[in-house]
PLY file of the C-alpha trace (Angstrom):
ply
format ascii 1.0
element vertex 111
property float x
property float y
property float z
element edge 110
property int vertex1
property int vertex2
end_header
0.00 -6.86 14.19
2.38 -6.67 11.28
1.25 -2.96 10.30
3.07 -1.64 13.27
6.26 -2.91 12.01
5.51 -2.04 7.81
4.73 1.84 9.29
8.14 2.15 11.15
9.17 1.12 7.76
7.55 3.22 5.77
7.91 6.72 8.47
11.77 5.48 8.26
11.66 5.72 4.16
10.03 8.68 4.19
12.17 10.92 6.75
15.18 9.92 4.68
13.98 11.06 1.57
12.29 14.70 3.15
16.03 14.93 4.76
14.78 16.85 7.92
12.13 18.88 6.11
8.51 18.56 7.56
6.14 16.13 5.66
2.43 17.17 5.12
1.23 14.15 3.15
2.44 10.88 2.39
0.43 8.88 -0.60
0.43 4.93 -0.07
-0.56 2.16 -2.84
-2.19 -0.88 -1.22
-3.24 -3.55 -3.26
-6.41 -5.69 -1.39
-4.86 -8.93 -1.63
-1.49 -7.61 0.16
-2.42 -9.02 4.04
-2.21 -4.88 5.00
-4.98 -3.43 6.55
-5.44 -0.06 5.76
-7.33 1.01 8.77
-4.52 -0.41 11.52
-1.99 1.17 9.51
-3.46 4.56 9.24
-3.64 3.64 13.28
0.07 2.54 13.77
0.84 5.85 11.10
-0.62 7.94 13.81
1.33 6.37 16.99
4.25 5.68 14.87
5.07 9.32 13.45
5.05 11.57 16.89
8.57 12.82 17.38
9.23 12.73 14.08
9.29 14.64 10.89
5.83 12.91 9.90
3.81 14.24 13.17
0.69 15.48 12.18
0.99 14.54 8.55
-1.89 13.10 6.27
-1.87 9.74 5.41
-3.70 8.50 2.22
-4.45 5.66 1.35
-5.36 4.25 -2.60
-6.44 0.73 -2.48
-5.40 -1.21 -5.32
-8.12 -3.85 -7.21
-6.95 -7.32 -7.46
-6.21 -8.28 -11.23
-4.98 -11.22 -13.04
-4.59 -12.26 -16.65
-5.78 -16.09 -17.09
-2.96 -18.29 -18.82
-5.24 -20.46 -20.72
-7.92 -17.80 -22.45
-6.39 -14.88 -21.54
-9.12 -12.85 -20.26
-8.57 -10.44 -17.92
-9.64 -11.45 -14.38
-10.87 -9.48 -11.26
-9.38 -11.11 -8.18
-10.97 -10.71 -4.88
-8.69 -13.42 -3.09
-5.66 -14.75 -3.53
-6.94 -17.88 -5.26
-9.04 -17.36 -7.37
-10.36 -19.58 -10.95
-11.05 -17.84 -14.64
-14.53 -17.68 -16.09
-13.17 -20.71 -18.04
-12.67 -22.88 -14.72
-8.35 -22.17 -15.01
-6.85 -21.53 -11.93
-3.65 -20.84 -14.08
-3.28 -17.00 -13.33
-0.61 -14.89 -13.49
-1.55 -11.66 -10.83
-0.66 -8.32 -12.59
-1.68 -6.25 -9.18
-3.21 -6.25 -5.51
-0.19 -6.96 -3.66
1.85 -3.97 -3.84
2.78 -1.72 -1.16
4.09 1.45 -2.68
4.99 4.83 -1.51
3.68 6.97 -4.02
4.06 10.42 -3.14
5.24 12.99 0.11
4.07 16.24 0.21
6.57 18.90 2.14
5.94 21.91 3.76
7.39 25.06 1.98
11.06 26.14 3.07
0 1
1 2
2 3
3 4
4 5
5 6
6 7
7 8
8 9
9 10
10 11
11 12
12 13
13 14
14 15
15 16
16 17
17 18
18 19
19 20
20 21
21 22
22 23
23 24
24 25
25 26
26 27
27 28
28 29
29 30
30 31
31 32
32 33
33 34
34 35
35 36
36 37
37 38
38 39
39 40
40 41
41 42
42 43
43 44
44 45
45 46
46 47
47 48
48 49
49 50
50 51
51 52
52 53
53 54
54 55
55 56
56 57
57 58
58 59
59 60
60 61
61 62
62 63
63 64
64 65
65 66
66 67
67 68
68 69
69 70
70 71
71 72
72 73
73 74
74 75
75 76
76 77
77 78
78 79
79 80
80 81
81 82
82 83
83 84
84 85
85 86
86 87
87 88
88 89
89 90
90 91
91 92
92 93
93 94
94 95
95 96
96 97
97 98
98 99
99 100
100 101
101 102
102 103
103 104
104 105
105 106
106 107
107 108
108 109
109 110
């Protein structure tokens, strides 16, 4: 299970930036067509942040849609795989999101 090791990644990130301060939240982006799972990592999130200065914080999650804009006709094109073919039969896309993995926000307590 990759998640385990993206979530020591992410708890790692996130301690650095709150520099010993306690974290409440932490916001993720995940686009669908990543390979992450949300639900094992909201799991691993839970195993992976006891001891630290993430223990007991929320973890949300904002799944991203998969988009793409066809190189042949241009239309804009709703991706729920990785490969995927344009309403005009082109499987010439160029993917504009659904793979990210972003950090978006952490929440701290008040000093």
């Amino acid at each position: 299970m990759h998640e385990m090791g993206i979530t020591r990644n992410i708890v790692s990130i996130v301690a650095e930036a709150a520099k010993s301060q306690k974290v409440r939240r932490v916001k993720l982006e995940i686009g669908k067509l990543s390979a992450v799972m949300p639900e094992a990592l909201m799991f691993c999130f839970d195993v992976v942040s006891k001891g630290t200065v993430l223990e007991g914080a929320t973890l949300e999650i904002v799944e991203v849609a998969g988009k793409a804009i066809c190189r042949d006709c241009g239309a804009n094109v709703e991706l729920h795989q990785i490969v995927t073919a344009c309403t005009c039969g082109s499987r010439d896309l160029k993917r504009i999101s659904g793979e990210e993995l972003n950090i978006k926000e952490m929440e701290l307590e008040a000093a």
